[in-house]
C-alpha positions in Angstrom: 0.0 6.6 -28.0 -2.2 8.9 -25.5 -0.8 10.8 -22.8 -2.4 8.8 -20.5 -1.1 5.2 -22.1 2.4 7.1 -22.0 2.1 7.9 -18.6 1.4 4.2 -17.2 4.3 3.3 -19.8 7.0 5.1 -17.9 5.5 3.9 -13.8 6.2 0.6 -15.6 9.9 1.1 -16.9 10.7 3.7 -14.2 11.4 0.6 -11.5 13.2 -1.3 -14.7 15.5 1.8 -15.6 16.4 2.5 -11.8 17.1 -1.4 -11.5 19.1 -1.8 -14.4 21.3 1.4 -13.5 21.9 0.5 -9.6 22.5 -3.2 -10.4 25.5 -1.8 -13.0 26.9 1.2 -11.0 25.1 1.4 -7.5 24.7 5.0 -6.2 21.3 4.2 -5.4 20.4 7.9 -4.6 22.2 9.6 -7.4 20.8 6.6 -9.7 17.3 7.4 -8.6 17.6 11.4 -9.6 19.2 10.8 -12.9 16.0 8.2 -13.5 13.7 11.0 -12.4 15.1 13.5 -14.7 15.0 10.3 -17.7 11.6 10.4 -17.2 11.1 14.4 -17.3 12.6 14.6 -20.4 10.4 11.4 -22.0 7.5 13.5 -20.9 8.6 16.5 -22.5 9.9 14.5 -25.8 7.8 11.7 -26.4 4.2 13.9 -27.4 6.3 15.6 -30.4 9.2 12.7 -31.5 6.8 9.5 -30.9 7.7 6.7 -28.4 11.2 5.4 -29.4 11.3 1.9 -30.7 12.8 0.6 -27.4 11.3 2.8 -24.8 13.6 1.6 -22.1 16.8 1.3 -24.0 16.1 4.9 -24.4 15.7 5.5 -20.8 18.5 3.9 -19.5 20.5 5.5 -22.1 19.6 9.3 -20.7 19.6 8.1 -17.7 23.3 6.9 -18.0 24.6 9.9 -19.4 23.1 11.9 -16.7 23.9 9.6 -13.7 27.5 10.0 -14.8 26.7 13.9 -15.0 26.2 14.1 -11.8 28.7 11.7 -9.9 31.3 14.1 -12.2 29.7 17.1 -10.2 31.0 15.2 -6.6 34.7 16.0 -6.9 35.3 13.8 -4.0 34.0 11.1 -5.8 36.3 11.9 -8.9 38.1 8.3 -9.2 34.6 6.2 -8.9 33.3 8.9 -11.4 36.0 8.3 -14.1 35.7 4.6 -14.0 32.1 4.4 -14.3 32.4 7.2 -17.4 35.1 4.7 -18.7 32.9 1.8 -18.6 30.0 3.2 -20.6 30.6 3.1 -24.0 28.8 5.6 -26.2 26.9 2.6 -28.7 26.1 0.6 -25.5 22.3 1.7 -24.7 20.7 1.2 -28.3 19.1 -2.0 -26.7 19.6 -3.1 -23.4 21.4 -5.9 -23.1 19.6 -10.0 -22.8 20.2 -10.0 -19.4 19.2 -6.6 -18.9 15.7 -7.6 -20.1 15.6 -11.3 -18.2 16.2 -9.3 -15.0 13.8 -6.4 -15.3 11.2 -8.1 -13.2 13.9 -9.4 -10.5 15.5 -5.7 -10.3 11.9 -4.5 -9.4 11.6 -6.8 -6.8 15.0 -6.1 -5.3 14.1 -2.2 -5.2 11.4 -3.4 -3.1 13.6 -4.9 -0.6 16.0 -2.7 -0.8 13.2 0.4 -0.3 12.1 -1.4 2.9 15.4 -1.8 4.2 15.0 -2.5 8.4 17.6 0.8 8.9 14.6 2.8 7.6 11.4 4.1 9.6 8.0 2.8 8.3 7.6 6.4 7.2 10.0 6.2 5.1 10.1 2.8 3.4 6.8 3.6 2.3 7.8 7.2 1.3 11.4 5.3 -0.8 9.0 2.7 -2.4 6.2 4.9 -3.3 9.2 7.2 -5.2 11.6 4.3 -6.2 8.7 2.0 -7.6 5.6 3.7 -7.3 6.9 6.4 -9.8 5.2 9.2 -7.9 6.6 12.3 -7.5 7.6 13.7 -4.2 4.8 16.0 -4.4 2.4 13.5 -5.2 3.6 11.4 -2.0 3.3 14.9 0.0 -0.2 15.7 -1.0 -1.1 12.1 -0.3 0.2 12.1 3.4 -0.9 16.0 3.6 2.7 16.7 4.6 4.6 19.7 2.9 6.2 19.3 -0.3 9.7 20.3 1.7 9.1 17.9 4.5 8.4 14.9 1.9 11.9 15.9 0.2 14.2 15.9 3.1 12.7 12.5 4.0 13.2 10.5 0.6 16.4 12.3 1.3 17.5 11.1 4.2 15.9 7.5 3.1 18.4 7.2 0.2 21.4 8.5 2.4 20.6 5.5 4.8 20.7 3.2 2.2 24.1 4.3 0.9 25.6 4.6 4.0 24.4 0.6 5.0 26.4 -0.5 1.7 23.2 -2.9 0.9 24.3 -4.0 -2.5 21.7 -4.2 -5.0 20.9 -8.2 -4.8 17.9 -10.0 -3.4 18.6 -10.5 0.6 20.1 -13.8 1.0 17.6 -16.5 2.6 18.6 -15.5 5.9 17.1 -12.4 5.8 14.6 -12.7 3.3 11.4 -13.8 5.3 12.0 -10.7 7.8 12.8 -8.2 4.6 9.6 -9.9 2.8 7.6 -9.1 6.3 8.6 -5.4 5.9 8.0 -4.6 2.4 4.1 -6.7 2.4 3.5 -4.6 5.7 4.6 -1.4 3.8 2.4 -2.4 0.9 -0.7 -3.0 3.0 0.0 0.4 4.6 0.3 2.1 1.0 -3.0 0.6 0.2 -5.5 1.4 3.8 -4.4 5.2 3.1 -5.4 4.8 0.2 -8.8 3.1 0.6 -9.1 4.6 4.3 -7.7 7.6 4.4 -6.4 8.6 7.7 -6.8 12.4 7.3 -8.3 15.2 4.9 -11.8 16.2 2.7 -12.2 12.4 0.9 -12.6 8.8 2.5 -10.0 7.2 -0.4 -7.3 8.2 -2.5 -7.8 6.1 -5.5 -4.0 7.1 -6.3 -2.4 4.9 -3.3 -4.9 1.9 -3.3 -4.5 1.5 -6.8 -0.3 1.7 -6.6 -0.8 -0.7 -4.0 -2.4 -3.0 -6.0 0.0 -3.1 -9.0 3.2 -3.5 -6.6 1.3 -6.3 -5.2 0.5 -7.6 -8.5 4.3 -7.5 -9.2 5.2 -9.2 -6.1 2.6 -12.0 -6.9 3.9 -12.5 -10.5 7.3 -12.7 -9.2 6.8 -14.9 -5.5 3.6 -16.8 -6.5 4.4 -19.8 -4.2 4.5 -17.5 -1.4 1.3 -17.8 0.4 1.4 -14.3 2.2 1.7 -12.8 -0.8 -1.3 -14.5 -2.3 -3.1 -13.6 0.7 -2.3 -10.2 0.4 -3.1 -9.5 -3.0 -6.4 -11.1 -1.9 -7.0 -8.5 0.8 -6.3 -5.4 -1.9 -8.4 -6.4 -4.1 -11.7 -8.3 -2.2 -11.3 -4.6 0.4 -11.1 -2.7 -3.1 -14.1 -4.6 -4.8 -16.4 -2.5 -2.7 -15.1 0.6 -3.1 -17.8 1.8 -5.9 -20.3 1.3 -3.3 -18.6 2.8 -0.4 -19.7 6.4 -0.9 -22.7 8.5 -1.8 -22.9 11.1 -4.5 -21.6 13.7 -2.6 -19.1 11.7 -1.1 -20.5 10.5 2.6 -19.8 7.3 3.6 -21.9 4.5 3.4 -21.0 1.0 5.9 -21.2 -1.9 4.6 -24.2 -3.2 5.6 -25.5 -0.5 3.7 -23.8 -0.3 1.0 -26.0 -1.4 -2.6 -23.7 -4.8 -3.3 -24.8 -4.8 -6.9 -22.2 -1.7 -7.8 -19.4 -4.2 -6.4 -16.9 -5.1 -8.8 -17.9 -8.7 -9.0 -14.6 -9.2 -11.1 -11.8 -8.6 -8.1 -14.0 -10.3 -6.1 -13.7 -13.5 -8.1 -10.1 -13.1 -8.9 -9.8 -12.0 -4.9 -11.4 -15.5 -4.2 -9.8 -17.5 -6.5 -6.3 -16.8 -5.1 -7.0 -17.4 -1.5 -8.7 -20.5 -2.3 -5.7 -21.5 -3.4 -3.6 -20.3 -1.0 -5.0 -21.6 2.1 -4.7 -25.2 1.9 -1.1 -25.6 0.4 -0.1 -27.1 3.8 1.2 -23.8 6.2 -0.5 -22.3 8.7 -2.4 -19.5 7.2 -0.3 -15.9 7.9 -2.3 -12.9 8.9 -2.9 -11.8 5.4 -4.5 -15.3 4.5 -6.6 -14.6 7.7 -7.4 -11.3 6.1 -8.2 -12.1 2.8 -10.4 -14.8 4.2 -12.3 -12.9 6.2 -12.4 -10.2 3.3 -14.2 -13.2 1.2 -16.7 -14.0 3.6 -18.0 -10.2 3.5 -18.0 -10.4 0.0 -19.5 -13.8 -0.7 -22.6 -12.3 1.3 -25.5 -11.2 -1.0 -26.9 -9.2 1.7 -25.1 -7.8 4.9 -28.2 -10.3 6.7 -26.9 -13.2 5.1 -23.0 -12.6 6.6 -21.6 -15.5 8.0 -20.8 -13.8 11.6 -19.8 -16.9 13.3 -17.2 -17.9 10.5 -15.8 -14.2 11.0 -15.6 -14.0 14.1 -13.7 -17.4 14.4 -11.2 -16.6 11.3 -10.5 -12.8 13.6 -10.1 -15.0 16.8 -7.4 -17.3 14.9 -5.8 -14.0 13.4 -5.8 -12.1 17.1 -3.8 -15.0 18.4 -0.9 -14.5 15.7 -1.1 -10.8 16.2 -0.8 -8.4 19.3 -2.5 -5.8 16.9 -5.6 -4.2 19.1 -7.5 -3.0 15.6 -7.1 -7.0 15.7 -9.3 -7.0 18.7 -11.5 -4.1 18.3 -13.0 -5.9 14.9 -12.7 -9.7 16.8 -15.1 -7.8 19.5 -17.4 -6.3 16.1 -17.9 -9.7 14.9 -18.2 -11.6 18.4 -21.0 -8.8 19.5 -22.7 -9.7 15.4 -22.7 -13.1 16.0 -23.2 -13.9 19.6 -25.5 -10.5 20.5 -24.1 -7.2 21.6 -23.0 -7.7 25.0 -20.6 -10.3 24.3 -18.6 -8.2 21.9 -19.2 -5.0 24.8 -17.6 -7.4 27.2 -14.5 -7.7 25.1 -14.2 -3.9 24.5 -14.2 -3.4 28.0 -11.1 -5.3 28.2 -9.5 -3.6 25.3 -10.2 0.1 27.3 -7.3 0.1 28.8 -5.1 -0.3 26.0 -3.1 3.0 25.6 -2.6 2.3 21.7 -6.8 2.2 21.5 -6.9 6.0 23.8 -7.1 8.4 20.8 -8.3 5.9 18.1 -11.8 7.3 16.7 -12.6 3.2 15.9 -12.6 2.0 19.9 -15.2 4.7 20.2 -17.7 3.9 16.4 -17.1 0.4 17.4 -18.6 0.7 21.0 -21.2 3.0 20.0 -22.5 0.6 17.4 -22.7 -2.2 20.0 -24.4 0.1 22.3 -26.8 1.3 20.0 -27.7 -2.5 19.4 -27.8 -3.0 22.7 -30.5 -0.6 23.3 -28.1 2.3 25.4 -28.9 5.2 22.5 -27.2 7.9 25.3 -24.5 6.0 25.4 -24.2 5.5 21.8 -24.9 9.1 21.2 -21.8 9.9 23.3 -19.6 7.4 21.3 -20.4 8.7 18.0 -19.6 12.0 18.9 -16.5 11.7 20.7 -15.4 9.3 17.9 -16.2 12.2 15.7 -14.5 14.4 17.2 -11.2 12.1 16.9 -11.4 10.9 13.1 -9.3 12.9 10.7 -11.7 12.7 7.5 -14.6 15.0 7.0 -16.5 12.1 5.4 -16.2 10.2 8.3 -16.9 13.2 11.2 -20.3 13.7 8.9 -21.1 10.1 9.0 -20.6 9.6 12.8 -22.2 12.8 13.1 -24.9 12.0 11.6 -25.2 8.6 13.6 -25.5 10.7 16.5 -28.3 13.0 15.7 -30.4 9.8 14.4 -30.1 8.5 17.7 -30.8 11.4 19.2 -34.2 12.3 17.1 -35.4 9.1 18.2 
């Protein structure tokens, strides 16, 4: 087996191991380092030895030993520590037990609620899930939200010390709470996966990394929840918003829009399977969630087989039904983009106006590319050449200052 193939082998059993171990002896955050340091030692074993026979069996085994090394290192935890050593016997891990292997999708899926747990920020659910699930590294997860290494740490930290301290115990959330948890972990996964197709801040437009975690997670959730339309519809987004990624950047990196964009190097095959699932999510009776909305407008793009032939009227009705589920102004800002596309440029100026004066909007680079483009259709070019530049001037990413920039100075040689 290649590195690579061993790799991908333990980000699949990582969420299984840590699953298996919570849902026997909880100590979520001393389960989660004794997995960590599992895997370590797999890395460093597994090129000379060969992949054992049962690859998790071996996991949790290590794993064990060294969860119960640690809680024996807490002496004010001496009692808990003795009963848990007591109730591992030393021929138990050879193979993990039936209903060990019946519930390794389900403990995934719990991690995932319990990672998005509503006592933690949105910073750190998505920092818990990335670790927990995602199988990153904490430097990984720093260099991918350009924090330091130090500052990532004491955050998964203090993530895993609020989840102790709630008692949550490692089951699904009973039905109750499970449509607010499920809100909060989707939401978490869409965040994982714009950073990672748009990101937010630093030298490249897309970290491949997080948009392609983002995917499998919602792959998971999909496998396991596929009568859940907002699941469905969010799988959908990922991967019709993911399709055009190949054609999304130039050779040296710049941005390219979409209308643009050569829709030939699209990956015709998420766009099908993108398609496919929102077709058959749509009509199952509910009214379509946000991420349906999404995902539908996401298919309209990419049914399109030139940016001339997109269906601006369709767009901008699905984002006018989406803005009146949502009070989400980047909701607006695009309902205004595909009102000014489809019923001429003033109309959709006449709605930014209104937005203006929404503080969340002040500091976004997007009010300002958005109003520049309608102006610049509209025929105000000084105008426009204002917008791009302050917009510019506000976006985090060097691809994206270049191709605002370089908006600018077109309009300007003109």
């Amino acid at each position: 087996m290649t590195d690579t193939r061993t790799e991908e082998l333990l980000r699949t059993l990582a969420p299984q191991v840590l699953g298996a171990l919570v849902r026997r002896y909880g100590h979520f955050d001393t389960a989660e380092d004794a997995v960590q340091e599992a895997l370590v030692a797999a890395t460093a074993q597994w090129p000379e030895t060969g992949v054992p026979h049962d690859p998790k069996a071996w996991l949790i085994a290590v794993a064990a030993r060294r969860l119960i090394d640690l809680l024996r290192t807490e002496q004010a935890r001496r009692r808990r520590e003795d009963a848990v050593a007591q109730a591992l016997p030393s021929d138990q891990w050879a193979f993990p037990a039936v209903e060990d292997r019946v519930a390794d999708a389900d403990d995934t899926l719990i991690l995932l609620f319990l990672c998005c747990h509503p006592a933690l920020a949105p910073a750190s659910q998505i920092a818990l899930t990335l670790r927990a699930v995602g199988g990153l590294t904490t430097a990984e997860i720093a260099r991918a939200f350009l924090v330091p290494v130090d500052t990532m740490t004491r955050r998964i930290s203090r993530a895993k010390r609020t989840i102790k301290s709630a008692g949550t115990p490692f089951r699904m959330p009973l039905p109750q709470e499970r449509d607010a948890r499920l809100a909060a972990v989707l939401h978490v996964l869409y965040l994982i996966f714009t950073e990672g197709y748009a990101a937010t801040a630093g030298p490249d437009l897309y970290r491949t990394d997080l948009s392609a975690e983002a995917i499998r997670l919602a792959r998971i959730m999909y496998r396991l929840l596929d009568q859940d339309d907002e699941v469905a519809g969010l799988l959908a987004l990922m991967l019709l918003t993911d399709a055009r990624r190949p054609a999304r950047a130039g050779p040296h990196g710049e941005l390219i829009p979409m209308a643009e964009q050569d829709r030939s190097h699209w990956d015709r095959s998420l766009i099908t399977e993108g398609i496919a699932l929102i077709t058959l999510a749509l009509p199952r009776g509910d009214p379509p969630g946000p991420y349906q909305l999404q995902a539908a407008i996401a298919a309209v793009h990419d049914e399109a087989a030139t940016a001339e032939d997109t269906d601006w009227p369709q767009i901008a009705a699905l984002y006018t039904a989406l803005h009146a589920l949502t009070d989400n102004p980047v909701v607006a800002l695009n309902r205004a983009v595909a009102v000014g596309m489809s019923s001429g440029a003033e109309a959709g100026l006449a709605m930014l106006a209104e937005l203006e004066t929404d503080g969340r909007l002040g500091a976004d680079h997007r009010f300002y590319a958005v109003r520049a483009h309608l102006r610049e259709l509209s025929g105000a070019d000084s105008d426009a050449i204002s917008d791009y530049r302050h917009a510019a001037q506000l976006t985090g990413t060097v691809p994206q200052q270049r191709y605002l920039n370089s908006r600018a100075d077109r309009l300007a040689a003109r």
